[in-house]
N, C-alpha and C positions, 0 to 999 in steps of 0.2 A: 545495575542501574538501568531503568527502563526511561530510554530517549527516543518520541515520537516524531523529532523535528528535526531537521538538520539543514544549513546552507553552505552549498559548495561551488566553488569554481572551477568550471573544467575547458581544458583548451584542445581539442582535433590537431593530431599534427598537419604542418603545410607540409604541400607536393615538393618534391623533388623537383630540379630545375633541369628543364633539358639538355644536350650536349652538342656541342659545334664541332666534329671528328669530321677527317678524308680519311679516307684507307688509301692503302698501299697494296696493291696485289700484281705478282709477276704477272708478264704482259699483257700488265692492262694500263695502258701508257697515261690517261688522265687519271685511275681511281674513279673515286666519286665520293659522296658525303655518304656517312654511316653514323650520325653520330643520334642515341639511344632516346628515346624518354626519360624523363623522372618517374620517378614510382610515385604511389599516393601516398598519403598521409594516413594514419589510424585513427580511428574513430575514436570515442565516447560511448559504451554502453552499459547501458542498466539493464541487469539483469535480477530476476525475485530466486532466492533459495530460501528453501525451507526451514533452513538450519537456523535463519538468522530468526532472532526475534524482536530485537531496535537498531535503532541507527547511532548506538555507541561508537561504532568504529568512523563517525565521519567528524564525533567532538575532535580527534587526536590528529585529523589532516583532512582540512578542507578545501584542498585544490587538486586536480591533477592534468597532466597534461601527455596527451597522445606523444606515439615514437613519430619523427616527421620522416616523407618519404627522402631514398636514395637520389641523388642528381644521376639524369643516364648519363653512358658510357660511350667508349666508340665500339669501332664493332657490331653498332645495332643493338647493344646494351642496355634493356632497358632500368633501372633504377630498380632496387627493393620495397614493396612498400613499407610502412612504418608499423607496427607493431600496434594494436588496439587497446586497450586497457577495459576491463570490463569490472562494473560499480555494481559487488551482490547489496543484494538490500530484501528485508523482507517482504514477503506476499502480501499484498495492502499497503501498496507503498503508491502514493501520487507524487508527478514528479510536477513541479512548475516553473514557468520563469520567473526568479525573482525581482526582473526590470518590470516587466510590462502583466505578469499575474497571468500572463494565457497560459494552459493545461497542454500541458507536452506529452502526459498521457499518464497510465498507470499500469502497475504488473498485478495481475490477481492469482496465479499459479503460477508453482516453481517449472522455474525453463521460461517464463517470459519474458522478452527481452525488447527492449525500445530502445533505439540510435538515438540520443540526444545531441549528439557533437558530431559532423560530420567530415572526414580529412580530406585536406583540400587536392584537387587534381593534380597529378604530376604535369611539369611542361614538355612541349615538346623539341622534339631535336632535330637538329639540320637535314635529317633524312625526311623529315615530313612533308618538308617543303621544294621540295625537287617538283619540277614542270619541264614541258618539253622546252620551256624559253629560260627557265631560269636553272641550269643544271650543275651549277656551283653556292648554292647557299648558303650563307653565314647566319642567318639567323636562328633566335633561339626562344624559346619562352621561358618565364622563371614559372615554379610552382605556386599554384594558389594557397591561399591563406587557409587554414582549418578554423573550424566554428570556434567562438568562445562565448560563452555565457555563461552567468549566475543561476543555477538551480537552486529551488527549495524541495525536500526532500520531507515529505511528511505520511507518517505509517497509522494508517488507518485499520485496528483491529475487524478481523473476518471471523465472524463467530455467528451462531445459529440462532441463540439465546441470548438476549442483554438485559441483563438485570439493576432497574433502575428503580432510584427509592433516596431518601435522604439520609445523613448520616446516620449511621445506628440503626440502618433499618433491617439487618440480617442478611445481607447480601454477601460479605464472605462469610459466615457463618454456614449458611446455603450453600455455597460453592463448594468451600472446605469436605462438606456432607456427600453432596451427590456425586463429588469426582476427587481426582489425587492432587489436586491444586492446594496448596497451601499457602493461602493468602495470611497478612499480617490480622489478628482480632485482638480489639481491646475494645473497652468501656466507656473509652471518649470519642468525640467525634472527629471525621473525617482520619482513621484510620488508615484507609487506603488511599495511598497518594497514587500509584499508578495501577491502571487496570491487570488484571488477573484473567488467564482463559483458562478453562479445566474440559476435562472433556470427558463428558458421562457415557457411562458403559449398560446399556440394556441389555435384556436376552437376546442370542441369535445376531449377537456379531453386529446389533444396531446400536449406534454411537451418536453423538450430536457434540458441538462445541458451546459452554454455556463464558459468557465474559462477564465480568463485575466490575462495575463502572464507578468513580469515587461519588460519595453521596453528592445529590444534588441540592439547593437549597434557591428559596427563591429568590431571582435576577440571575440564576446563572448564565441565562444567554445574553447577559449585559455582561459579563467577568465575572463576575461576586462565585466566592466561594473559590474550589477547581472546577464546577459544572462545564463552562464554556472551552475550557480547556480538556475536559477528555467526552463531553457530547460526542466529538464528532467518531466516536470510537464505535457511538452504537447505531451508525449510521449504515455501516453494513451487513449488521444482525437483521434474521428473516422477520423474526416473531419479538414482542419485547414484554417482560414482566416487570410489573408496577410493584413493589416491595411495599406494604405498609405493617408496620410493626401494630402487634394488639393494642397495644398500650396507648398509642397513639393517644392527642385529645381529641382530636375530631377526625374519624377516618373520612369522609367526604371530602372536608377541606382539603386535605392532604393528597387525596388522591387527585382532585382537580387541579391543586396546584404545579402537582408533577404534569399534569397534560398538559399545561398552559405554558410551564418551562420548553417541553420538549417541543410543540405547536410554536412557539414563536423561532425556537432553534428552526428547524426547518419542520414546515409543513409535508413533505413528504416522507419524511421519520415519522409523524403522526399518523401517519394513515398506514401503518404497519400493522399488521395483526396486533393484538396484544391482551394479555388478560392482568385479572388482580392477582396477587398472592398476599394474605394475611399470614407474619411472621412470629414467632415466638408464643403459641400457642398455649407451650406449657406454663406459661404466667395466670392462665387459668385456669387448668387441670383439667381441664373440659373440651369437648370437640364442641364448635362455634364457626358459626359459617356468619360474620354481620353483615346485615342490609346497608347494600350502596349499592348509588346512581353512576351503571357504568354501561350502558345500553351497545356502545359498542365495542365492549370485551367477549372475548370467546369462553369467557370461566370466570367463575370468581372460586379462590382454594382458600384453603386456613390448614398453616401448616408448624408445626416444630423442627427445627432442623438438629436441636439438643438435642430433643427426643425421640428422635427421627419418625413423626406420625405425620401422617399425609402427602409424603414425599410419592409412592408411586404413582398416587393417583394424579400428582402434578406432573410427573415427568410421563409418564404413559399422556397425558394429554398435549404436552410437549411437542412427544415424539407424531401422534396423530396429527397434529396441526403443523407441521414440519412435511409432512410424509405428503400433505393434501398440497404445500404449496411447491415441492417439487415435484410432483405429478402436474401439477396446472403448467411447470416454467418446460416440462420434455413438449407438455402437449401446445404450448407455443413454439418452440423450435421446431419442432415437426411441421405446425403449418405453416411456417415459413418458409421449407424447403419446393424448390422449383419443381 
């Protein structure tokens, strides 16, 4: 079951409370205070592994709470801290608070890792507080409180390619073809309830991630349909391809009406690279390239994915337009460096 959302409760353990000790030591005829810290409390962390692909495992327990620290000891003893708990979650995973909606941040590669819950300080103990006037101390501090809040957990597919089009428009069909993804196909619409990643294998060890998004339909960035509900998936795809089936009745309309969905979702998903792809080819036995108004697409293809005809010349154009905008992102990090 692919789960892109999840809300959980999680609590930092509190510190350890400090210790009020005297020692005892042969001829040393007053002692003195010795008495330890508390340890701290464990954190809260999220961490992205690879391995994971939803956030299934947060339906079955949505709360956790840190080890709290040890109270110190005498002797100078200070307190254990508390044991951390750490929350894998998949790569493209945003974390947020669910009280107030601010962005607590996000993991984009496996081994990233974000404190959301922080455990509270241990207190201190009677030895802290020695002065030259005050050289029998009783006091003591309790440990502080560890963080608690409400996260929302929501997994934002990382893919190179997003494949967008309305129901029926050959998008896992296309998938299923270009890579080992075996997406659900049938004959009716909206097929695909949750997105698919596959991941295409060219010559010479070159690879890319292609995602298939469920068909779109118009209003979906009002709710209507699932559009609004998995959009935000191809938000972190580089390049995006417009699906229009031959058969369509009107390929213009259809294609505009896809930009006008994705443009009101968010305006900086539109401005993504992006070309046409005309699907299902062999409906008329004929290579067909139709005239449309797409001025700023990088291609316009017509393709078969049954019959697998004009498949490289979309993925070879793909992978070129891929190649050109990872080259542009090394040669801004470079100038950036001091």
């Amino acid at each position: 079951m692919f789960i892109d959302r999840a809300v959980v409760r999680v609590e930092a353990g509190t510190g350890g409370s400090g210790c009020t000790s005297f020692r005892r030591e042969h001829r040393v005829p007053m002692g003195g205070p010795d008495g330890g810290d508390g340890g701290r409390g464990g954190d809260i962390i999220v961490r992205a592994d690879s391995n994971l692909a939803t956030l299934l495992d947060y339906t079955y327990r949505d709360r956790w709470q840190a080890e709290r620290g040890e109270h110190g000891k005498g002797a100078n003893k200070t307190g254990a801290s508390g044991e951390s708990i750490v929350l894998p979650v998949p790569p493209g995973t945003v974390i947020r608070d669910s009280d107030t909606g601010e962005l607590v941040g996000e993991v984009l590669e496996h081994g990233d890792e974000i404190t959301v819950a922080r455990g509270g300080r241990g207190g201190k103990g009677n030895a802290f507080f020695v002065t030259s006037t005050h050289q029998a101390p009783r006091e003591w501090q309790p440990g502080e409180e560890g963080e608690a809040r409400t996260l929302e957990l929501e997994l934002k597919l990382i893919a190179d390619v997003g494949l967008v089009g309305q129901p029926n428009a050959g998008k896992s069909t296309l998938l299923s073809v270009i890579s080992a993804a075996r997406p659900k196909i049938a004959d009716y619409p909206f097929t695909t309830l949750a997105p698919n990643l596959g991941v295409v294998q060219l010559t010479d060890h070159r690879t890319f991630v292609v995602a298939d998004i469920p068909g779109i339909i118009e209003g979906a960035h009002e709710g209507k349909g699932l559009g609004l509900q998995f959009l935000r998936h191809i938000e972190r795809t580089r390049i995006l391809a417009f699906l229009i089936p031959i058969d369509a009745m009107d390929w213009q309309a259809e294609y505009d009406a896809l930009r006008a969905e994705v443009t009101s979702y968010s305006a900086e998903l539109s401005a993504k690279p992006h070309c046409v792809v005309f699907t299902k080819l062999d409906l008329l036995g004929e290579e067909y390239v139709p005239e449309i108004e797409a001025p700023d697409a990088f291609g316009v293809f017509s393709i078969s994915a049954a019959a697998r005809t004009g498949l490289d010349e979309l993925l070879s154009a793909w992978w070129g337009r891929l190649l050109g905008l990872k080259k542009a992102e090394v040669r801004i990090d470079t100038a950036s460096l001091p």
